[in-house]
Structures are given as C-alpha cells and as structure tokens.
N, C-alpha and C positions, 0 to 999 in steps of 0.2 A: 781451606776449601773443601767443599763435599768430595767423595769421589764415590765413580762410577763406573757401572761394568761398561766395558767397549762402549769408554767416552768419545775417542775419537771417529771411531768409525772410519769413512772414505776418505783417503788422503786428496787434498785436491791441490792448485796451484798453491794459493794461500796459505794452505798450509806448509808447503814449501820455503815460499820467501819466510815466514815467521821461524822456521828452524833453522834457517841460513841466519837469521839477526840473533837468533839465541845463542848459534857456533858462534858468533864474530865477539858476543857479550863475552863469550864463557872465555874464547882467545885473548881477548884484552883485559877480561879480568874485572870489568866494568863498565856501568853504561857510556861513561864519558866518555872515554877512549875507544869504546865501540861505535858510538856516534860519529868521532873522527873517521875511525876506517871505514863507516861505510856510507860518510859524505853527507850522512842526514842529522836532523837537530837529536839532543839529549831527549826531549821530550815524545819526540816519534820513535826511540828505541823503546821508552818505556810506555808507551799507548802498546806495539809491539810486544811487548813480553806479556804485559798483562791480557792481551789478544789469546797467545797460546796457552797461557796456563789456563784461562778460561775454557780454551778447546780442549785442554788436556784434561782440567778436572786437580789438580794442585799444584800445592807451588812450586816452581823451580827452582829460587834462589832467595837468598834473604841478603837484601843490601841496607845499609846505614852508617852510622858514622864507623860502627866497628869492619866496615867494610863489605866484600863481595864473597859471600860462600853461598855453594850450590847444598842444595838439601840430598838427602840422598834421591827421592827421584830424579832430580837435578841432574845427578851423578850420571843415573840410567838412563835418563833420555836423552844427555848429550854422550854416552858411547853409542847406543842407538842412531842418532843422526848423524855419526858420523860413520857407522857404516851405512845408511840408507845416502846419503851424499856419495861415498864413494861408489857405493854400485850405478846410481846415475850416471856418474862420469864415466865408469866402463860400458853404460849403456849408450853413451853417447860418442864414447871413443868407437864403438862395434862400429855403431850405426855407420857414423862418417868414414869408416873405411871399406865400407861397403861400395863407397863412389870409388875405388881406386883397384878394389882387391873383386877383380872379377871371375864370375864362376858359371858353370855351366856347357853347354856347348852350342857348336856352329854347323849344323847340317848343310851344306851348299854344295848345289848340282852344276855342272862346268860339261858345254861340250869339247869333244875333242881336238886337240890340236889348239889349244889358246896359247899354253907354256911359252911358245916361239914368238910370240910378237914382242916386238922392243917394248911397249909401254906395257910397265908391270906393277898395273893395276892394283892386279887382285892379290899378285906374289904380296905386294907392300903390303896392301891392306891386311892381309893374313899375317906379314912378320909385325905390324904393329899391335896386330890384335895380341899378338903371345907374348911382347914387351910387355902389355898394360893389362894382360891375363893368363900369366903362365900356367894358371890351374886350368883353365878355358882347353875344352878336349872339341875337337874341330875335326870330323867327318868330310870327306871328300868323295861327290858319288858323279863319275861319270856315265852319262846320259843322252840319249835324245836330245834334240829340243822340244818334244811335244810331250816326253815323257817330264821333263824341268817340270814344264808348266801348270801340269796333272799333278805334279808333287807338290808345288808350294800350294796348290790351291786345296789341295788338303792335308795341308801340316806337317807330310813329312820333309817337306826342305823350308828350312828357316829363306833361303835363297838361292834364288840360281842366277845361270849368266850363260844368255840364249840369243840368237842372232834376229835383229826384229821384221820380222816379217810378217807379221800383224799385229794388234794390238787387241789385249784383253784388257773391258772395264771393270775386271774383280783383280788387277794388278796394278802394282804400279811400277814406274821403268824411270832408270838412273841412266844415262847414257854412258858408256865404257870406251868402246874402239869402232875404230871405220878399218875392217880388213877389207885389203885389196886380193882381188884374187886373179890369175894368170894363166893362160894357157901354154903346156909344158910339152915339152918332147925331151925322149933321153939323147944324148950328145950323136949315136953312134944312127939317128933316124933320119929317114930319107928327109925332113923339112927342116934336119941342121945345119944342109951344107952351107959349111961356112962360107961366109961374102954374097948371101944372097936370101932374101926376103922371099919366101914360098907366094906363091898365089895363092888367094883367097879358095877358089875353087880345089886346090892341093889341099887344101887343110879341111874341108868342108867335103874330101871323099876319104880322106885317111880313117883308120880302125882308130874308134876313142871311147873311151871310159864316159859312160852314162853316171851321175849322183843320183843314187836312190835313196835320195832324201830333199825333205821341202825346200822349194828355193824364190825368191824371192823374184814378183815380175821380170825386173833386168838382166839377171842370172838365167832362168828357162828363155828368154829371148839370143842369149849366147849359145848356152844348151840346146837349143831346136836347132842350130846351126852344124852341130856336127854329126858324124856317121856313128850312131852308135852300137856297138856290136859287143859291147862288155859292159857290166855295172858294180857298183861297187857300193857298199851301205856305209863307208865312212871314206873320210878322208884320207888315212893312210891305205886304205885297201886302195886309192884311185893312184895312188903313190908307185905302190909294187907294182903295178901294171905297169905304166908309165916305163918305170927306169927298165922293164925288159927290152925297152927299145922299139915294140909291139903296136904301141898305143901311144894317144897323144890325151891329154886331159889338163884338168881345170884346179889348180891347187892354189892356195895362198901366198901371197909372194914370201912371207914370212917363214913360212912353213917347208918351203919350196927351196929356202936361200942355202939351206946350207948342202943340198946337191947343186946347186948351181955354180957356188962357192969352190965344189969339189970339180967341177969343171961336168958335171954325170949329166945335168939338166939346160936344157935353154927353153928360155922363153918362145913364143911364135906371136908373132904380131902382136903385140900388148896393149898395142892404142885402141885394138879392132876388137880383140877377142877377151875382154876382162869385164870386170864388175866390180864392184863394191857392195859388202855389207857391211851394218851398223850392229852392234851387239849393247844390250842393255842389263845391268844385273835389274831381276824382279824380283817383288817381294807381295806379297797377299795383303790387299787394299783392307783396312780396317783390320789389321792386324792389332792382336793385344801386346803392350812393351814389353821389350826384351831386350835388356840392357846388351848384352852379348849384340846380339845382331845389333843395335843402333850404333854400337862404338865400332864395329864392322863397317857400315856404312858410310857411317861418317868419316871414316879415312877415305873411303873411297870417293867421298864428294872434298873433302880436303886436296886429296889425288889430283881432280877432275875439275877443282877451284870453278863448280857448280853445285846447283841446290836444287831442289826438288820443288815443284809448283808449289806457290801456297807456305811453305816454312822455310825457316832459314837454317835450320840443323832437321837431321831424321830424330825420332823419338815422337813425332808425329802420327800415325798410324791412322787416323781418321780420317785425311783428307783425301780431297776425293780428287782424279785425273780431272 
C-alpha cells in the first residue's frame, strides 16, 4: 500500500471500533478466532481490517496458509493502541468517579439558634454531604435573615436557611421546620407563682424584651401585646434578659427547653401568647449546577421525603416558583 504523511489525521468513532477489531485479531492471533470473540462473522473482521489499513495507509498483517503475522507496522500500531485504549479507560474510570468523588464547597448562611431543634435537618444533610464528599470544604456564615437573602442572590451563599416570612420570586424555597415559639419568664418572676395562671392583663403590663428583628404577621400581633421597655437584636440577647428574672419574652420552645429543663424558665400562657414560624432553605432561582449544593439538597428533601415544584430531585436550577 502507498503510504502517506499524516494518513490518519482526526481519530473519530470509527476509527476507534476498527482498532478494538484489530486488538481482538492480533489477541487471537487470527481472523477466525477473532470473529468468535467478538460475536461477528469471519468476513466482517476482514472488510474491518482491510477498513483500517486503508485508513492507515499499510498493511498490518499478513495472513494465509503460513498463518498470522503482524508486519512490523503491525507491531507499531498495535503497541500504540494499546496504549491509546488504556488511556480511554483511565479516561473513562476519571470521568465516572467524578459522580461519587466530590469536590468543592458549600457556602451556607443559617440564622441563629436552629442547632436546638430536634429535627436535624441540616446537621444530617451536612454529615451526609462529608460521607459522600470528604474533600467538600463547607463554610458556615451566621446571619440575618435579610442579609441570607442578599447573599444567595449574589453568589456569595450557595444557600441559606431563613424563617419565611415572605417570598422572593428570584428564589426558590424547600420547606425545613415549623418552630414554635413561647413566652418565657425566669422561675424566680412575679407571673411564676406556682399553681396559678397570671392574668392576661399581668403579663401585658410586665417589663419584656422587644425582637429587633423582622417578624412575621402572627408574631408582631403577639409582640404588640406586651410592654416593651428592652430590645434585643437576636435571640440569645432576649435569652439574657429574660433569665435575670427582670423580663418576660418570646423564645423558641426549643431553644428555651433546656432552662426550662433546668427548672430557670416557664412558660406564661402558651395557648395565648406563642406563634409559629416556618423556615425554608433558599437557593437563587436559575442557578447554574453545582453538584456540591444539589447532593446538599437532595439529602435534605430525602430528609423531608418532599420535592420541589416542577422536579422530582434538585439539580434542576431552571425552574421557576
């Protein structure tokens, strides 16, 4: 056969499969036995061979009665494909471990005081993330809620988990927890005497811890109810007030359980004076994928054995509220 400079040129499929029939020839030593291994007739190995050497530009091998020998290009181009086969398979062994071996990180903003509730969401979601990506470096920024918000919507929080009391259409929201919340007195304050339920009007003149932070309709309808004469910008600052014995305020029952536990805290009317909110993790609608955060979330709707409008796993990012 002629031969020529960069006969081959661009490797494409085709050429591919004809180097895999040539490996199986050269392995069996012949077309016959090669035809066995690889399920197809004698006559398709050799349309096959004479395929490639035509792409190659000469011969491979020389077969007849005196049997099967490779020429020396033969020689060359089957050590050649058999390292251009194996790097394949290491390209293809990377690739697929790519679904298992995760990398990267998890920026996610959390307001204060969640650690204490018994459903442990996000604790799980987090230890399964570092199971199924212990290179995965995970960022925790406590936050506002209005600062959360402001973050995922520009990139610097992959997600947060923020109490919903309103809704933005450039987010999307995974539902988390219903906390309940309580109003507290420390043990030692005039509305704990034991065996007796204070009056509505006793609790609605007592000194109490104002939240100077957003709260949701229900909540500011409890809040407008009592005397507010101290404020507090989080939750544990309404805490310290409270157990001086001073103040009466508004905490999480969760959050609240283990001075109450200590005998330090009671509750005050709980039917009358509480609320609930709902907490959702967000995430920035139209997000570009990001394997880290979707296996993130997907424990968490595993968690929550719920799904997101519109898909049946996250990894979705397009869809819209």
């Amino acid at each position: 056969m002629e031969r020529g400079v960069e006969r081959l040129g661009q490797i494409s499929d085709i050429d591919l499969r004809l180097l895999r029939v040539f490996r199986a020839v050269v392995d069996a030593a012949g077309f016959t036995p090669a035809a066995a291994a690889l399920g197809i007739s004698r006559s398709a190995v050799s349309i096959h061979m004479g395929e490639l050497e035509t792409r190659l530009g000469f011969t491979l091998c020389q077969r007849g009665r005196s049997g099967f020998v490779l020429t020396a290009e033969g020689e060359a181009v089957d050590q050649a494909a058999r390292r251009l086969i194996a790097h394949l398979r290491s390209f293809r062994n990377e690739v697929n471990a790519l679904h298992h071996d995760l990398r990267g990180e998890l920026n996610i903003g959390i307001t204060d005081n969640l650690v204490t509730l018994p459903e442990m969401r996000i604790t799980d979601a987090l230890a399964e993330l570092k199971d199924r990506g212990p290179n995965v470096h995970t960022n925790i920024h406590m936050m506002p809620p209005g600062n959360i918000e402001s973050a995922v919507l520009d990139g610097r929080l992959h997600v947060g988990v923020t109490p919903a009391l309103s809704r933005l259409a450039a987010l999307d929201y995974i539902p988390l927890y219903t906390e309940q919340t309580l109003l507290y007195c420390a043990a030692g304050h005039p509305l704990a005497e034991p065996g007796r339920t204070p009056a509505a009007q006793a609790i609605e003149a007592a000194d109490a811890v104002l939240p100077a932070y957003p709260l949701s309709d229900d909540a500011q309808a409890v809040v407008d109810r009592l005397n507010h004469t101290a404020t507090a910008s989080e939750r544990e600052g309404i805490a310290f007030l409270v157990l001086t014995g001073r103040y009466i305020g508004l905490l999480p029952e969760h959050y609240a359980q283990r001075w109450v536990d200590a005998g330090r805290l009671v509750a005050v009317r709980p039917r009358e004076f509480s609320y609930r909110i709902d907490y959702h993790a967000i995430t920035r609608n139209g997000r570009r994928p990001n394997r880290v955060l979707d296996t993130f979330l997907n424990s968490l709707l595993r968690g929550q054995a719920l799904e997101p409008p519109g898909a049946a796993s996250v990894g979705h990012p397009n869809r819209k509220n």
